[in-house]
C-alpha positions in Angstrom: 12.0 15.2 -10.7 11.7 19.1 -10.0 8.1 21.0 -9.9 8.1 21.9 -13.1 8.3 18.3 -14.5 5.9 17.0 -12.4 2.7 16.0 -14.5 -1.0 17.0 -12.3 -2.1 14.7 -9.9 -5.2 12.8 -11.5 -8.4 13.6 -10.6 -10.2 10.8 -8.4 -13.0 12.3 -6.7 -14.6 15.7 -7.3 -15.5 18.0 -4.7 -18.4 16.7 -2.3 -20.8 18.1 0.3 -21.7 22.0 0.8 -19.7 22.8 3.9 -15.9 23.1 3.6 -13.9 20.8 6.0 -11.5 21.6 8.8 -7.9 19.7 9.0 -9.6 18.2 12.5 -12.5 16.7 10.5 -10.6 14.9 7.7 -8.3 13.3 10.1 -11.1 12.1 11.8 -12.6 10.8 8.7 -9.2 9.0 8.2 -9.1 7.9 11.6 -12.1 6.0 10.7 -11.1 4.6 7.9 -7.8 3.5 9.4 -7.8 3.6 13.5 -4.6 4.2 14.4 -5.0 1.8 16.9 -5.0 -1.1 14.3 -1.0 0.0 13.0 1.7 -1.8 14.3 3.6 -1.3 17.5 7.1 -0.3 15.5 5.2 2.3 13.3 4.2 6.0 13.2 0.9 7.2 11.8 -1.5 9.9 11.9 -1.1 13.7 11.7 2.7 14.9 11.0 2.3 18.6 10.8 -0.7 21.2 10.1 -3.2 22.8 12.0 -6.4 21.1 13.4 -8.5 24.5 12.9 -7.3 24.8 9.3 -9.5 24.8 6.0 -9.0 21.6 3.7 -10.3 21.9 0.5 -7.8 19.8 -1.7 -6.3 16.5 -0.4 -3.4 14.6 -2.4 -3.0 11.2 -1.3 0.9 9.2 -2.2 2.7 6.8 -1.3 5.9 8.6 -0.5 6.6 11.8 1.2 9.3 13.0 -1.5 10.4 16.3 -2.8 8.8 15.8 -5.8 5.3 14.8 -4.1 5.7 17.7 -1.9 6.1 20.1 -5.2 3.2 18.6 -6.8 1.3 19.3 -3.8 2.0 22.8 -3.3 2.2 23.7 -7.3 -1.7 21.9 -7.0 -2.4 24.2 -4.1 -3.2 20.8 -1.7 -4.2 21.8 1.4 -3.3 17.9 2.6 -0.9 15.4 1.9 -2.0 12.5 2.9 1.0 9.8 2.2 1.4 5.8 3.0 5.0 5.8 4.1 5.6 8.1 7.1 8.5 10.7 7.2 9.6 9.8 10.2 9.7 6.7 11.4 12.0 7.3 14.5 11.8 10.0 16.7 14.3 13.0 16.0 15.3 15.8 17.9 15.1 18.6 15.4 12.8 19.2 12.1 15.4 22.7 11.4 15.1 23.5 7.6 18.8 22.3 7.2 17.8 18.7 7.0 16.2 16.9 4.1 13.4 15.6 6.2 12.9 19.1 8.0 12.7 20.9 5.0 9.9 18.8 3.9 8.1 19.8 7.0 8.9 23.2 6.6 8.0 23.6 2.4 4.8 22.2 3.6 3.8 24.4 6.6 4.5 27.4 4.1 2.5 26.5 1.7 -0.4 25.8 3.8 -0.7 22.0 3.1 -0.6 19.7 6.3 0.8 15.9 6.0 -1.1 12.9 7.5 0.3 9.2 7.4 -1.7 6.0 7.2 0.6 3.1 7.2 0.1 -0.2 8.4 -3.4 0.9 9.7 -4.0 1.6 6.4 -2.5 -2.3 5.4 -5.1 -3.9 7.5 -8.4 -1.9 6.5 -11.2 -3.3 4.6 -10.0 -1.9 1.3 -6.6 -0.9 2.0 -3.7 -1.8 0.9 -3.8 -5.4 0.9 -7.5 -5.3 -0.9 -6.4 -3.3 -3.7 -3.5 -5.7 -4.5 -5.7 -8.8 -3.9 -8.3 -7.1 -6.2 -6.4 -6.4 -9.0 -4.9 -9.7 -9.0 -7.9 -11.7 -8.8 -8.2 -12.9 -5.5 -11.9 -14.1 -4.7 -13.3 -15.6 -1.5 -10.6 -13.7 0.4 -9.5 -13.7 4.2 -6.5 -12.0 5.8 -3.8 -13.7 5.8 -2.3 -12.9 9.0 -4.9 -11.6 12.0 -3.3 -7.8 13.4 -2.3 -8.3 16.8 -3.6 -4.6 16.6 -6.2 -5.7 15.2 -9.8 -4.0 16.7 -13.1 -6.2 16.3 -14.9 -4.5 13.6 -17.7 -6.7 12.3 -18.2 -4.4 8.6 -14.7 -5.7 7.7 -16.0 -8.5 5.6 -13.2 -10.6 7.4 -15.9 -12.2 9.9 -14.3 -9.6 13.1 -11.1 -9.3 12.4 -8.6 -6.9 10.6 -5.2 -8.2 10.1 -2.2 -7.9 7.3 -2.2 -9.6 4.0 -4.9 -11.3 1.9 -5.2 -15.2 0.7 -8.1 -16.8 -1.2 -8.5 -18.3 -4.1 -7.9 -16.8 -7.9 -10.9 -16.7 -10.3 -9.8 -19.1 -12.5 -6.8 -21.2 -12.2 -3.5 -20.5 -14.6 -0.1 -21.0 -14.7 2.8 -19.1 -12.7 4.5 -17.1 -15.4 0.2 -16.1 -16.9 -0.1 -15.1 -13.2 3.2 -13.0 -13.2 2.1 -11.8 -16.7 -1.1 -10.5 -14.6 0.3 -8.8 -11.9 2.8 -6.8 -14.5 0.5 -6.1 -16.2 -1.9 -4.6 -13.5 0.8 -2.5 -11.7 2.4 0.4 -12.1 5.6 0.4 -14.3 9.1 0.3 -12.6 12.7 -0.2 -13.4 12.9 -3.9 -11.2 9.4 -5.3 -13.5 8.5 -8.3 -11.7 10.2 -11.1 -10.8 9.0 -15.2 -10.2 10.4 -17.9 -8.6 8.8 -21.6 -9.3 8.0 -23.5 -12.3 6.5 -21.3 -14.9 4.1 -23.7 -16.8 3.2 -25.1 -12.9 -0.8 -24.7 -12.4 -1.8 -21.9 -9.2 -5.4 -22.0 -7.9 -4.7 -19.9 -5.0 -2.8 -16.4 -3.8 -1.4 -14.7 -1.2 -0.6 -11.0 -1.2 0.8 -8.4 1.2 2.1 -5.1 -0.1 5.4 -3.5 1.0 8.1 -5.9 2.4 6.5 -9.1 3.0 9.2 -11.8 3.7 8.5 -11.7 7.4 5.5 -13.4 6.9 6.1 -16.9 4.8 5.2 -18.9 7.8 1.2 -17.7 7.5 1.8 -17.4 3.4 2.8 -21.5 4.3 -0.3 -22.2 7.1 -2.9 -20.7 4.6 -1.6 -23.3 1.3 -1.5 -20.5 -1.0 0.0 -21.6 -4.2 1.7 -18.7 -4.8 2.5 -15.6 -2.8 3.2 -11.7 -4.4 4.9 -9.3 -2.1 7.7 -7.1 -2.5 11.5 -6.7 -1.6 12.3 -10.2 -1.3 15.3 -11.4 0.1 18.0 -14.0 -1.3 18.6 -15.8 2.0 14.7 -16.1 3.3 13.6 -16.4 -0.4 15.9 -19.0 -1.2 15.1 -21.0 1.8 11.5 -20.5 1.7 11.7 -22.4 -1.6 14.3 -25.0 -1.2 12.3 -26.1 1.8 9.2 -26.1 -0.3 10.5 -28.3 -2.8 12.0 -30.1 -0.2 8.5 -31.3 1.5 6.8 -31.4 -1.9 9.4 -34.2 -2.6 9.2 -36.0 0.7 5.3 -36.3 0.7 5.3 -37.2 -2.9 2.5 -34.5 -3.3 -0.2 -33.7 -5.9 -0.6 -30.4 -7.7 2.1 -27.7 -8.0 5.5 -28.9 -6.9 7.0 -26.9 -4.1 4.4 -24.3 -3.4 4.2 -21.1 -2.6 5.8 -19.8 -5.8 7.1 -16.5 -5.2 6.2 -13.2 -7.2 8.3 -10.4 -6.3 7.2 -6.6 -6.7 8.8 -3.1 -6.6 7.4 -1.9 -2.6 6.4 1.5 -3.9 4.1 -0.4 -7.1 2.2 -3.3 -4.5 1.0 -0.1 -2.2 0.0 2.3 -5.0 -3.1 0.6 -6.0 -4.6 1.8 -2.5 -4.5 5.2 -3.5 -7.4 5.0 -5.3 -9.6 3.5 -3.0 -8.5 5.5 -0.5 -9.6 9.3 -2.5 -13.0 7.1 -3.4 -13.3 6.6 0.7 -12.2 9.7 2.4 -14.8 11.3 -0.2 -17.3 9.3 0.8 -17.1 9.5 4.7 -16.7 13.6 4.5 -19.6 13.5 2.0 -22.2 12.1 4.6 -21.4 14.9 7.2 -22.1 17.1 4.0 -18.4 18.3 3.9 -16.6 19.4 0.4 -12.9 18.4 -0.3 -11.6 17.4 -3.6 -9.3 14.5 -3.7 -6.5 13.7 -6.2 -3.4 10.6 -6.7 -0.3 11.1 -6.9 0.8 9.9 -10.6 4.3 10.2 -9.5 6.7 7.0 -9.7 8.3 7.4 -6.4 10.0 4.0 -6.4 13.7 4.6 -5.7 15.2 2.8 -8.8 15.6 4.4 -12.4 17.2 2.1 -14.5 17.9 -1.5 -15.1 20.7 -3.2 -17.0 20.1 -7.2 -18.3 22.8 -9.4 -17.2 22.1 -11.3 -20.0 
């Protein structure tokens, strides 16, 4: 999608406080809201380019660092990106202007907007990413559901003193697997994969697990915590598959009560399980410069940024 096609960011928060902030004082705010020191190992988060000393007056928050985010940053006049997924991941020896990735970093810089990544520091915060998917799908009495080796004690999390990946508690009201798929369809945004089940559809769920982003690495805590049914994204054939011949396998062998061969699967599209956090994240940066009586104005990304555009039945 070129500049021109690109529809406005919607507006989230409006501008706040009477002093305008520096590029060193939102990233603190961020910081705050997402310590660093709570991502994991493997990842890379926090400032990517832009300087400390600089004005911030308009902040777009994403969850990809495209070229189509980009333009709608610059053509909004952003002074900040701030995006979920980082640009680079692993460390490079060059950011020249002749590679996709460096001309990212150089469009930016030129048109005075800095870029900022919150990740998987941004997966474990008290309304982060794993909150805003737990919330929309009706999650209640909620806990993580796997504690962040990263984790910091932080006893305003809501989570007793710990931060940690994930989300598991139970749903409002119990209903059945496919009325639960129906659900989380119909609360995220709309992409070419839709969403996809695994289980019985008629079988009753009382409970749900959720982790946005690529969540098959964790099955064996999605398992400890007895969720009925887990929604995550870019499953796997081999781990899925197992995952649920094993389930049906013990549900069998222990002649169980209740839904046969939990957890049920409900596979998402990664970009639309992270995008919900956008919102609470414009609400929150707001808020934090507001009380040191700093102004920004705060905007999401409408943008699809999910890789796939099409999809053809094979029935």
């Amino acid at each position: 999608m070129s500049s021109s096609d690109a529809p406005a960011p919607e507006q989230s928060a409006e501008p706040t406080g009477t002093t305008p902030a520096t590029l060193a004082q939102v990233v603190r705010a961020l910081d705050g809201l997402y310590p660093p020191s709570t991502a994991e190992g493997w990842d890379a988060v926090g400032l990517v380019a832009g300087d400390p000393a600089a004005p911030v007056r308009k902040v777009l928050f994403a969850v990809d660092p495209v070229t189509a985010v980009v333009d709608q940053a610059l053509d909004w006049g952003a002074d900040l990106l701030v995006t979920h997924h980082p640009l680079f991941l692993r460390g490079v020896s060059s950011v020249a202007a002749t590679t996709f990735k460096g001309s990212v970093v150089h469009r930016l810089l030129t048109g005075g907007c800095a870029l900022h990544v919150a990740h998987t520091n941004a997966d474990a915060a008290p309304r982060g990413v794993a909150d805003a998917l737990a919330d929309l799908v009706g999650i209640t009495d909620r806990r993580p559901l796997e504690v962040s080796a990263a984790g910091e004690k932080d006893g305003s999390t809501g989570y007793g003193t710990d931060r940690g990946i994930g989300r598991v508690g139970r749903l409002a009201e119990p209903t059945t697997l496919a009325d639960f798929a129906r659900r989380v369809a119909a609360a995220l945004p709309a992409t070419a994969q839709g969403i996809r089940f695994s289980g019985d559809p008629d079988a009753v769920v009382t409970t749900a697990a959720v982790l946005g982003g690529s969540g098959d690495g964790y099955f064996d805590a999605v398992r400890a915590a007895d969720a009925d049914v887990y929604v995550t994204s870019d499953l796997r054939h081999h781990p899925a598959s197992e995952l649920r011949e094993r389930a049906e396998f013990e549900a069998r062998a222990a002649g169980t009560a209740g839904p046969s061969g939990t957890p049920f699967l409900v596979d998402t599209a990664h970009y639309a399980s992270e995008w919900p956090w956008l919102r609470y994240a414009v609400e929150d940066l707001a808020a934090a410069l507001a009380a040191d009586g700093l102004a920004i104005e705060a905007r999401v990304s409408e943008l699809v940024t999910d890789p796939w555009t099409g999809q053809v039945s094979s029935r």
